[in-house]
C-alpha positions, -999 to 999 in steps of 0.1 A, spaced: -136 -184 -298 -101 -188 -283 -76 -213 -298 -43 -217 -283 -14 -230 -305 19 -246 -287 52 -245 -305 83 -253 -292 111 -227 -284 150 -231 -282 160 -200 -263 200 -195 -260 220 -196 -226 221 -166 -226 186 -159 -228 177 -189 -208 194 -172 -178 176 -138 -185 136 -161 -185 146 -176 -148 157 -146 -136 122 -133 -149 104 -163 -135 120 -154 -102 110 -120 -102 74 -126 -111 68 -156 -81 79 -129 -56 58 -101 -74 28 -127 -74 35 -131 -40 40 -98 -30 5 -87 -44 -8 -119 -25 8 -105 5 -5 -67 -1 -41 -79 -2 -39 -103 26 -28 -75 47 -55 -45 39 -76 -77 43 -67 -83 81 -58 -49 91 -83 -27 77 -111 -48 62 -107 -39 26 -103 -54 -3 -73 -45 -31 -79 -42 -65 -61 -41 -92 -59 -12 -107 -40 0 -71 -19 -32 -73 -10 -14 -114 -8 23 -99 21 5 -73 36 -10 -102 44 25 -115 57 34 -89 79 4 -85 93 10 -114 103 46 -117 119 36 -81 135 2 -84 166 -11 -114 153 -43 -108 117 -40 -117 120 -18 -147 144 -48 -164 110 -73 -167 87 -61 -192 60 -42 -182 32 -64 -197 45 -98 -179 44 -79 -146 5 -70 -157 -3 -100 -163 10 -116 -133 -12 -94 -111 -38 -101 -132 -32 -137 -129 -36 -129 -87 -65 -108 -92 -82 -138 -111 -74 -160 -80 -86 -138 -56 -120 -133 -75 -121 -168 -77 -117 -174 -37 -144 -146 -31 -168 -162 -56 -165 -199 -38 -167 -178 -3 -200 -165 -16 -216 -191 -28 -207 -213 1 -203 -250 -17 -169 -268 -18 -137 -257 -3 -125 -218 -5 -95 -224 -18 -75 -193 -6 -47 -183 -31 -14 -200 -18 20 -188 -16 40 -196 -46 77 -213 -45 81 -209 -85 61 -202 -115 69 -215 -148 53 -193 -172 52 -158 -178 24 -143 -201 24 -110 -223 -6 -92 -239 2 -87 -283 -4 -47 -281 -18 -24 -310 -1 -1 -328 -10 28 -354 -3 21 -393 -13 44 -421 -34 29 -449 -15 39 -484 -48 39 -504 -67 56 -482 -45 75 -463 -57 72 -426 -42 56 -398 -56 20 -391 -49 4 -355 -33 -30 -360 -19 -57 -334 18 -65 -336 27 -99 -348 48 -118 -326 64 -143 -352 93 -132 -380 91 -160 -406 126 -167 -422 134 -186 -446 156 -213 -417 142 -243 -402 134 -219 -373 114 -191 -372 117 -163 -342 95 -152 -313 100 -117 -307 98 -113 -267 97 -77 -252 133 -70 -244 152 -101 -247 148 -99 -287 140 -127 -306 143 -165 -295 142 -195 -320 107 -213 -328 97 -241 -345 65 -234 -366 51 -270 -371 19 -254 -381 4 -223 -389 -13 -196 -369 -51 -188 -370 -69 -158 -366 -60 -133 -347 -30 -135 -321 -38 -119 -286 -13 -124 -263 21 -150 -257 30 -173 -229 64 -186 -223 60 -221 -203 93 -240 -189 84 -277 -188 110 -305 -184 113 -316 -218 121 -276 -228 109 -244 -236 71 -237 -253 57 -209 -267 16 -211 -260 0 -184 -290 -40 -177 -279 -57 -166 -310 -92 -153 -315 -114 -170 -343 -150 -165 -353 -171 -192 -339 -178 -218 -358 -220 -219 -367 -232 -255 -355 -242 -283 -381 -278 -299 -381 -277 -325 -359 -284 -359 -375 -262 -387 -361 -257 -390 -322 -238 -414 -306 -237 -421 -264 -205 -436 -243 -207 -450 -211 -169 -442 -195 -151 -471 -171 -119 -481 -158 -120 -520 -173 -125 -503 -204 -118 -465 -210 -152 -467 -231 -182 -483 -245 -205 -468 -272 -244 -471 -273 -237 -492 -310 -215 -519 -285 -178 -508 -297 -153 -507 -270 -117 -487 -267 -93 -502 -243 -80 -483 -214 -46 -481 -221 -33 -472 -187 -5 -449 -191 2 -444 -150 0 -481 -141 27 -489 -170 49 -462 -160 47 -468 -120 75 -496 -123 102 -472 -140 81 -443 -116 95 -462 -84 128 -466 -94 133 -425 -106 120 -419 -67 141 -446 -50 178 -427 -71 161 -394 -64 161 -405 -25 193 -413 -24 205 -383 -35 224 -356 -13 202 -327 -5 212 -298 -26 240 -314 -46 237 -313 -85 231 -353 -87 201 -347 -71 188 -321 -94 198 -344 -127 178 -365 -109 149 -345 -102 148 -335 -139 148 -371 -145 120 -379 -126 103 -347 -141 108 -356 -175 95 -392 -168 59 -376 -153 58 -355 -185 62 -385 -207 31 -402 -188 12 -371 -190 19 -368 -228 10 -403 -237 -26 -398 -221 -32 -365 -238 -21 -375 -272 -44 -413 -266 -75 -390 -254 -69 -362 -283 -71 -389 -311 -102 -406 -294 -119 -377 -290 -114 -372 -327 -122 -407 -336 -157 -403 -321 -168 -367 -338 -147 -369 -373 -138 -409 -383 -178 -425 -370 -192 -394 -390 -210 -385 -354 -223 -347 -351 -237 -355 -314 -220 -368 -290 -237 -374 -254 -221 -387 -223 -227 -387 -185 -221 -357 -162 -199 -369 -135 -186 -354 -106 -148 -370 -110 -141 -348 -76 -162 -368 -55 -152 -401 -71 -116 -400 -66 -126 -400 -31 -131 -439 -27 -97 -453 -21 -100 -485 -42 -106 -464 -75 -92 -433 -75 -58 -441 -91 -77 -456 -117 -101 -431 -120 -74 -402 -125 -55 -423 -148 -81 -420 -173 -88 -385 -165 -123 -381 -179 -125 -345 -168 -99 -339 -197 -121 -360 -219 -151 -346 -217 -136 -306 -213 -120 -316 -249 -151 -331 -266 -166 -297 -256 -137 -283 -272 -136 -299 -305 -172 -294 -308 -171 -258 -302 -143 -256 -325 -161 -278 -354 -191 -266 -349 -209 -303 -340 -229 -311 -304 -216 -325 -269 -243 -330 -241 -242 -344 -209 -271 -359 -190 -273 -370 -154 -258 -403 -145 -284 -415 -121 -296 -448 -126 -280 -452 -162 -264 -485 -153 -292 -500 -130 -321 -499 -157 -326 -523 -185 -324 -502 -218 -348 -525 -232 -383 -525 -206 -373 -495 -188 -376 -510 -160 -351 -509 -127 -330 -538 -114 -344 -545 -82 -310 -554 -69 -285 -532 -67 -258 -540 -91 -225 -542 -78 -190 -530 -100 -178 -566 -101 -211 -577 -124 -207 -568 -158 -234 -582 -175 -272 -566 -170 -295 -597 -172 -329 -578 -166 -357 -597 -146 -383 -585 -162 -376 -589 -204 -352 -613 -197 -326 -586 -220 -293 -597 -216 -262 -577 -224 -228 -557 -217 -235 -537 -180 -215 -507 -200 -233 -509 -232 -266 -511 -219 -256 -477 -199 -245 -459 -229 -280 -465 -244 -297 -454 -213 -278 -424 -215 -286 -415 -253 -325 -423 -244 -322 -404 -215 -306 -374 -243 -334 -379 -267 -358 -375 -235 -347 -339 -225 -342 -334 -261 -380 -333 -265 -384 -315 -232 -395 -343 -216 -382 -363 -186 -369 -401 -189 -395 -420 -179 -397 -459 -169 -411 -472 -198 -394 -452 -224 -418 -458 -252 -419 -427 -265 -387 -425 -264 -381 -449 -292 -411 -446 -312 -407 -416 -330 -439 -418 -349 -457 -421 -314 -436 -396 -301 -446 -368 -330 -484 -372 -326 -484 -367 -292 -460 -344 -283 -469 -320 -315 -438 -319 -328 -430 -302 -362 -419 -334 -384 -406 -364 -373 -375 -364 -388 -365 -341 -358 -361 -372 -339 -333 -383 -365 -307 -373 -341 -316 -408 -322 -312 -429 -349 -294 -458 -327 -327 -459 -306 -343 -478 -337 -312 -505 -328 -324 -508 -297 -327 -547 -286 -368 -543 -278 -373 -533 -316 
């Protein structure tokens, strides 16, 4: 398992001029490799790998001043970076769904990425030679610890928390706000608990959440608050002379704002995230599979719908519950908001966005449209947790004792993991 740990760096002018002229270098090396395989492409029909775009590299070097004053490992990695994008185009070109995506030109980068190399130490007791990896961090005894970067020496960090397991390689990102150091670092993987609490959420724009026990979280709407202050960094930026530096203190200004916004959103959906696995004592959580690609497409939701950006969500509840050691499923969608949780049985009218109460016709059931969904989707979880699929009448479903004699499962307590379905408002 990888975990990536961000610091923040404070780099000296000095040094600050040496990383952009390395940023520079790398765009036009990315792009250069781009070029290079674009051409044997057209011309010949071939395709370049890597290891020639490394065997030019060499040569580059020994040749050029210029090349052989970035580090050899940046300059790796950055054709590895193209070769990744370029595997990725001729994987979507095979498969033949979605757009291609060929690799673009680049007009900057802002990162440049190093691999943490091994190195040959002799054991004292034993007396043999023992391969370990370099550590890229010299603790002092300062506020500031240092980031030792392959010819520039070492750069100021800020070591709010310690490092875990074992560090592979070191990226260097330029954002607005500053200089970060990203650390990836390989741990064991965590074994998974036994499952025994589950909880489902239904995800919405009127409110960023609702559980299958009824609790909602309000959607904060970080864009929407920052669009006044948004318009007003874009109307100065506008203004602006074209190439003057008011117009770049400007565009930092305007940067810095986005990276607020973006901030705000990550830290509200890190916290939640933890909220529902560590602080309800949930080992299971289950939402829907959506396809937030496709949904941005209608024009009267999609600035809501990227607001909330539930593909971050969901990629970090998969996250934390790789990293803990605890469950996150996802179920299909269909129908989850359109069937009464209590009879199972389908509205026979569509129902439209603006109705958010479910009033079934059948049962006579009456409750929240979003809260009725999220227990359709943890029914529809303990379904396919059985092997089964969700049928209309979802009996089994809930009756656990049923549900044992039939299907031949071991003991019923296996069921457990569905202990909200014994709230359910039939029973």
């Amino acid at each position: 398992m990888r975990l990536t740990f961000k610091y923040p760096v404070y780099p000296t002018q000095t040094q600050e001029t040496t990383l952009f002229r390395w940023l520079d270098h790398l765009c036009e090396l990315q792009n250069s490799a781009r070029h290079d395989r674009q051409v044997a492409w057209e011309t010949e029909g071939e395709r370049v790998s890597l290891k020639d775009q490394k065997n030019k590299l060499t040569v580059a070097r020994k040749k050029y001043a210029d090349f052989r004053e970035v580090p050899q490992d940046m300059q790796a990695c950055s054709l590895e970076r193209t070769d990744k994008a370029f595997d990725g185009f001729y994987t979507r070109c095979k498969n033949g769904a979605g757009k291609k995506g060929y690799p673009r030109h680049r007009k900057r980068i802002k990162s440049m990425t190093w691999k943490l190399r091994k190195y040959k130490v002799k054991n004292e007791s034993t007396g043999e030679y023992e391969r370990v990896r370099e550590t890229p961090i010299r603790e002092t005894s300062w506020k500031h610890d240092r980031l030792k970067v392959p010819k520039l020496g070492e750069v100021k960090i800020y070591m709010h928390r310690p490092l875990e397991g074992d560090p592979k390689e070191v990226s260097l990102v330029k954002k607005a706000s500053g200089w970060y150091a990203h650390i990836s670092c390989e741990l064991p993987d965590t074994p998974k608990v036994e499952p025994t609490d589950a909880i489902a959420i239904d995800v919405g724009t009127t409110d960023y959440l609702t559980t299958s026990e009824g609790e909602k979280e309000e959607n904060p709407r970080w864009y929407r608050q920052a669009e006044g202050l948004l318009r007003k960094h874009s109307k100065d930026l506008s203004r602006k002379k074209l190439g003057s530096n008011r117009r770049k203190k400007q565009q930092h200004k305007l940067a810095l704002h986005h990276e607020r916004t973006a901030n705000r959103r990550k830290d509200f959906i890190g916290k939640l995230v933890y909220k529902l696995f560590h602080h309800k004592d949930n080992n299971v959580l289950v939402a829907e599979n959506l396809n937030t690609s496709n949904m941005v497409q209608n024009k009267h939701l999609s600035k809501s719908i990227s607001d909330a950006s539930w593909g971050i969500f969901f990629k970090w509840c998969a996250d934390i519950a790789e990293r803990d050691g605890l469950h996150f499923h996802q179920v299909d969608p269909k129908n989850t908001s359109q069937t009464c949780s209590s009879c199972g049985k389908k509205s026979a009218k569509k129902l439209s966005l603006a109705i958010r109460t479910f009033s079934c016709q059948s049962c006579g059931t009456s409750l929240d449209r979003d809260h009725n969904a999220a227990l359709n989707i943890l029914f529809k979880a303990a379904a396919a947790f059985r092997g089964e699929r969700w049928v209309a009448t979802l009996y089994e479903t809930r009756n656990k004792n049923e549900a044992t004699k039939t299907k031949g499962l071991e003991t019923a307590e296996q069921l457990l993991l569905f202990n909200a379905l014994n709230t359910s408002p039939s029973l």
